[in-house]
LUMMIVEX-211943 format. One line per 3 residues: number of its first residue (from 1); their letters; for each residue x, y, z of N, C-alpha, C. Coordinates in steps of 0.001 Angstrom, whole numbers, always signed. Layout:
NUM> A> X:Y:Z:X:Y:Z:X:Y:Z | ... $
//
This chain:
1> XXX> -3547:-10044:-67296:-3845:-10928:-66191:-4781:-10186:-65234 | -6011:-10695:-64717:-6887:-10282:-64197:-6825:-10684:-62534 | -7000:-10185:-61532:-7044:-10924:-60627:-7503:-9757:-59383 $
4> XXX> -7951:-10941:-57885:-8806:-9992:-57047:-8287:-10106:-56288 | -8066:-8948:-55140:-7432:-8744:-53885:-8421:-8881:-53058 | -8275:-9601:-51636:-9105:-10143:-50908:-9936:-9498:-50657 $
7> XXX> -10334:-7607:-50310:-10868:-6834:-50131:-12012:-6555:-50985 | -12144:-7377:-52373:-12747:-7021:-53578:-12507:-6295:-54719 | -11048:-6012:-54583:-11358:-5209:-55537:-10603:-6153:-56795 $
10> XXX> -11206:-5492:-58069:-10214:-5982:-59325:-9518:-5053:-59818 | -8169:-6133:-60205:-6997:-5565:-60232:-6177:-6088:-61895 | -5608:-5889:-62888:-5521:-5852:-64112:-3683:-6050:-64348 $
13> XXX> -3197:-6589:-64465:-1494:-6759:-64795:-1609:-6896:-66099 | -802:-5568:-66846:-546:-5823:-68452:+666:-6094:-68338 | +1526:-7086:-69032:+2833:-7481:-68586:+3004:-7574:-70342 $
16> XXX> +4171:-7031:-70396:+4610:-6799:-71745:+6213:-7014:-71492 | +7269:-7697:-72048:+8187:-8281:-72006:+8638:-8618:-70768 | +9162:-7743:-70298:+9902:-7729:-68452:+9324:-6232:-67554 $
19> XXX> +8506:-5325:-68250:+7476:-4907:-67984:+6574:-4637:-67712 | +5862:-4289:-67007:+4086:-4212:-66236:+3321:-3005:-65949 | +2462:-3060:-66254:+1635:-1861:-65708:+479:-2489:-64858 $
22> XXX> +398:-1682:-63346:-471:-2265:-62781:-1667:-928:-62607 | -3443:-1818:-62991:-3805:-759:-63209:-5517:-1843:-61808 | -6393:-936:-61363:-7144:-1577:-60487:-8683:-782:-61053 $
25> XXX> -9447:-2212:-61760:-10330:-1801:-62542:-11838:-1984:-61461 | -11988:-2345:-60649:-13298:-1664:-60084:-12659:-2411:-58119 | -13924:-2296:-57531:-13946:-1723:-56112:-15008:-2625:-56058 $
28> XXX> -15187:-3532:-55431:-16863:-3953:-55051:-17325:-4115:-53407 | -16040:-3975:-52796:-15976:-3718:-51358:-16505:-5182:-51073 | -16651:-6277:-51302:-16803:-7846:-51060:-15911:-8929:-51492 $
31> XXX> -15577:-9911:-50618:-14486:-10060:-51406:-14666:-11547:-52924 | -14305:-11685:-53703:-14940:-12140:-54799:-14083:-13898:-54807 | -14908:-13780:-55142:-14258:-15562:-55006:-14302:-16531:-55966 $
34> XXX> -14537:-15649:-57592:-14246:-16417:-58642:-14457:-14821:-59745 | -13709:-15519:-60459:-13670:-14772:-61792:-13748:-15218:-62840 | -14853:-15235:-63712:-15272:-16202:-65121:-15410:-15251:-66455 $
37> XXX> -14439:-15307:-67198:-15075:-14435:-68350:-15497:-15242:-69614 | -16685:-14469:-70094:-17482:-15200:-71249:-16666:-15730:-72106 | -17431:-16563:-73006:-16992:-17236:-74070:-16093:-16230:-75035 $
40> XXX> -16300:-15418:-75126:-15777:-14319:-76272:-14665:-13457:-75795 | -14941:-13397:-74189:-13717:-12598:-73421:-14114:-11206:-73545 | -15351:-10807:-73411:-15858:-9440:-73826:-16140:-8892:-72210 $
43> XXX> -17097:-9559:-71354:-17418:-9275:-70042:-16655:-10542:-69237 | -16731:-10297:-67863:-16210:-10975:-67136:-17029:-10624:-65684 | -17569:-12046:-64976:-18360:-12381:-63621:-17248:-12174:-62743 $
46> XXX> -17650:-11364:-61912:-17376:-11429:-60798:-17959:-11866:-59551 | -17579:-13079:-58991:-18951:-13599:-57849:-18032:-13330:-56847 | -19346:-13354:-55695:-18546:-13119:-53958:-19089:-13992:-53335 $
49> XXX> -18589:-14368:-52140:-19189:-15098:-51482:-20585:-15040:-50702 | -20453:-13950:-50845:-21735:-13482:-50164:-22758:-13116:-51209 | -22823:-14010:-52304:-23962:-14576:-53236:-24463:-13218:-54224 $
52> XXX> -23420:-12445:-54275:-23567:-11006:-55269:-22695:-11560:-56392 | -23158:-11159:-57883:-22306:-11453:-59347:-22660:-9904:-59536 | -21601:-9868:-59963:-21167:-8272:-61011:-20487:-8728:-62152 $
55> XXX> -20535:-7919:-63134:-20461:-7768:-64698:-19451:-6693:-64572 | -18105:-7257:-65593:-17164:-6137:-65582:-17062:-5918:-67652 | -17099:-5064:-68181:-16603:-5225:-69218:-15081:-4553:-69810 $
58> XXX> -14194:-4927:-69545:-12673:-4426:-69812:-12738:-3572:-70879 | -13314:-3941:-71836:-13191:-2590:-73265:-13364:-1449:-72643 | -14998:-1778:-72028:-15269:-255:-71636:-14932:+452:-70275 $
61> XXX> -13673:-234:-69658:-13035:-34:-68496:-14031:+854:-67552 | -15046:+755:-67477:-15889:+1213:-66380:-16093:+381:-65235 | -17098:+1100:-64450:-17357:+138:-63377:-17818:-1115:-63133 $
64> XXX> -17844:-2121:-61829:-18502:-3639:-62004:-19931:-3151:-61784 | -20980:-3823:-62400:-22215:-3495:-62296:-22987:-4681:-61761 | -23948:-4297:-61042:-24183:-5294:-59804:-25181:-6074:-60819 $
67> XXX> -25565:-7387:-61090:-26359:-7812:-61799:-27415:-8413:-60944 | -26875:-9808:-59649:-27716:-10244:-59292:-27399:-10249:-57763 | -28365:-10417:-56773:-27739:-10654:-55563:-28851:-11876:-54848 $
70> XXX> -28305:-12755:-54434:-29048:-14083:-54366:-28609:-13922:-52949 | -28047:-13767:-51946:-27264:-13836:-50729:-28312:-14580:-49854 | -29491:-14399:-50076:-30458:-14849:-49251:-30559:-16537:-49764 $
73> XXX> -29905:-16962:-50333:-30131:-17955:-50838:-29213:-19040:-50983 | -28106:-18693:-50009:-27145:-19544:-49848:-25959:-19988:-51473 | -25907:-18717:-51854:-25331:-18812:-53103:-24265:-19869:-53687 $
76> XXX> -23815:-20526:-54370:-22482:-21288:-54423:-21497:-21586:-55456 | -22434:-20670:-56590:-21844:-20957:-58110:-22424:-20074:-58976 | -21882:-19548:-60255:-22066:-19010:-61707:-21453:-18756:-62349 $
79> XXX> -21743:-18907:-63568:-21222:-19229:-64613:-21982:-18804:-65913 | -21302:-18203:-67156:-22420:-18046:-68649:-22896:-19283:-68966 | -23947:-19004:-69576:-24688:-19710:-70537:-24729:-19373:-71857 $
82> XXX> -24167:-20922:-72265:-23106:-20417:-73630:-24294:-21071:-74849 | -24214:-20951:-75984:-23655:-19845:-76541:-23985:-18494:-76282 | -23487:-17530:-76218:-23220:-16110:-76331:-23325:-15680:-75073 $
85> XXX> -23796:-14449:-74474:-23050:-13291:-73472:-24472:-12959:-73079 | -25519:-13826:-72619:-26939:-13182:-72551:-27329:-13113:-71641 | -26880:-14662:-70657:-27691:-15333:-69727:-26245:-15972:-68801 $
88> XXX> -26694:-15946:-67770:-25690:-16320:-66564:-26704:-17538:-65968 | -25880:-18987:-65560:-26648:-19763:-64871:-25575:-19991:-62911 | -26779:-19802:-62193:-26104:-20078:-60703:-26750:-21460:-59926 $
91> XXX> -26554:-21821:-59353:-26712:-22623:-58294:-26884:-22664:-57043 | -27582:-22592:-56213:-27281:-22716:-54366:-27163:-23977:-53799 | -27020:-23875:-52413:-26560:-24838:-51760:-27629:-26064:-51910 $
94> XXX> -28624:-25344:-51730:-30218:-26405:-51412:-30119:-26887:-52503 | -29609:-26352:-54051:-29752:-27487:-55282:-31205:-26667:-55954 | -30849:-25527:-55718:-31734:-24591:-56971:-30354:-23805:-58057 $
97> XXX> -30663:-24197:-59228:-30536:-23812:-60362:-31530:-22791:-61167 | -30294:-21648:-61257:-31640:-20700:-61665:-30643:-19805:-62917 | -31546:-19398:-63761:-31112:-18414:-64979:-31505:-17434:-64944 $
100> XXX> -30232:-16476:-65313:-30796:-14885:-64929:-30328:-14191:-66369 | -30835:-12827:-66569:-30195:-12147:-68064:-29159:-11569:-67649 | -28218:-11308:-68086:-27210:-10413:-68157:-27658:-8847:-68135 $
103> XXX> -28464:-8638:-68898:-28771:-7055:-69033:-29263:-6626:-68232 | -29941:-7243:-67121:-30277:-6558:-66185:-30415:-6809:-65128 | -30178:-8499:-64883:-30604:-9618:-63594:-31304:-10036:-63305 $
106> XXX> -32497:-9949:-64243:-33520:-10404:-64176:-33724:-12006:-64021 | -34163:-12291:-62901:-34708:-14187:-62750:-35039:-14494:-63770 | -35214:-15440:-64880:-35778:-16248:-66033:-36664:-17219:-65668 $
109> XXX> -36121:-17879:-64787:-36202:-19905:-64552:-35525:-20184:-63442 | -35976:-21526:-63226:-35132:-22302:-61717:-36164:-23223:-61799 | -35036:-24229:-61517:-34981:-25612:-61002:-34790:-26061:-59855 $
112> XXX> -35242:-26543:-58932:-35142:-27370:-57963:-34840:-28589:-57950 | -33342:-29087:-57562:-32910:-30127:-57789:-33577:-31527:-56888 | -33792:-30568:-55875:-34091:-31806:-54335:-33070:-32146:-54157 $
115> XXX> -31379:-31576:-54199:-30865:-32368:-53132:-29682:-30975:-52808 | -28577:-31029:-51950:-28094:-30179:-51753:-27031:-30234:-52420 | -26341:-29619:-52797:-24978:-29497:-53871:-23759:-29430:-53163 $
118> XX> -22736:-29585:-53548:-21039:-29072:-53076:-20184:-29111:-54246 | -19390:-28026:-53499:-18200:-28072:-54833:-17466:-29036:-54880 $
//
């Protein structure tokens, strides 16, 4: 069980019969406000409100790695782009839709919806 403490950080519950080990797999010092892991369950998004996504990958229990930071842009959503583990798609408020790579954060594309979005 994966989950974030308001502070940012991620935090990991292996619960095995009536048992647990609690273990706290990265620090992002923001506090995160969704947690999405890919189709395959290999990496896992971490978004904040303050329009930063980080990339966690649990196998390799290392750190979250900062992928994209949109903050200037009134951030409001992301999510993979499926099939596979390549491409992350986000959204802002104004109703831009934009695709970024995984490997490095690189912008791809964006759309401009013309209208403003809500959850």
């Amino acid at each position: 069980l994966y989950f974030s403490a308001q502070e940012g950080i991620l935090i990991f519950y292996h619960i095995k019969d009536l048992q647990y080990e609690i273990k706290i797999c990265a620090d992002i010092s923001q506090p995160i406000s969704s947690l999405i892991f890919s189709p395959d369950y290999t990496s896992l998004l971490l978004v904040t409100d303050q329009g930063t996504v980080y990339s966690y990958r649990p196998a390799h229990s290392g750190e979250a790695v900062k992928l994209l930071d949109t903050s200037s842009s009134c951030f409001l959503a992301a999510d993979f782009l499926t099939p596979g583990n390549n491409y992350c798609v986000s959204v802002t408020i104004s109703g831009e839709v934009q695709v970024w790579a995984l490997k490095d954060g690189t912008l791809l594309s964006k759309l401009n919806l013309g209208i403003e979005v809500h959850v």
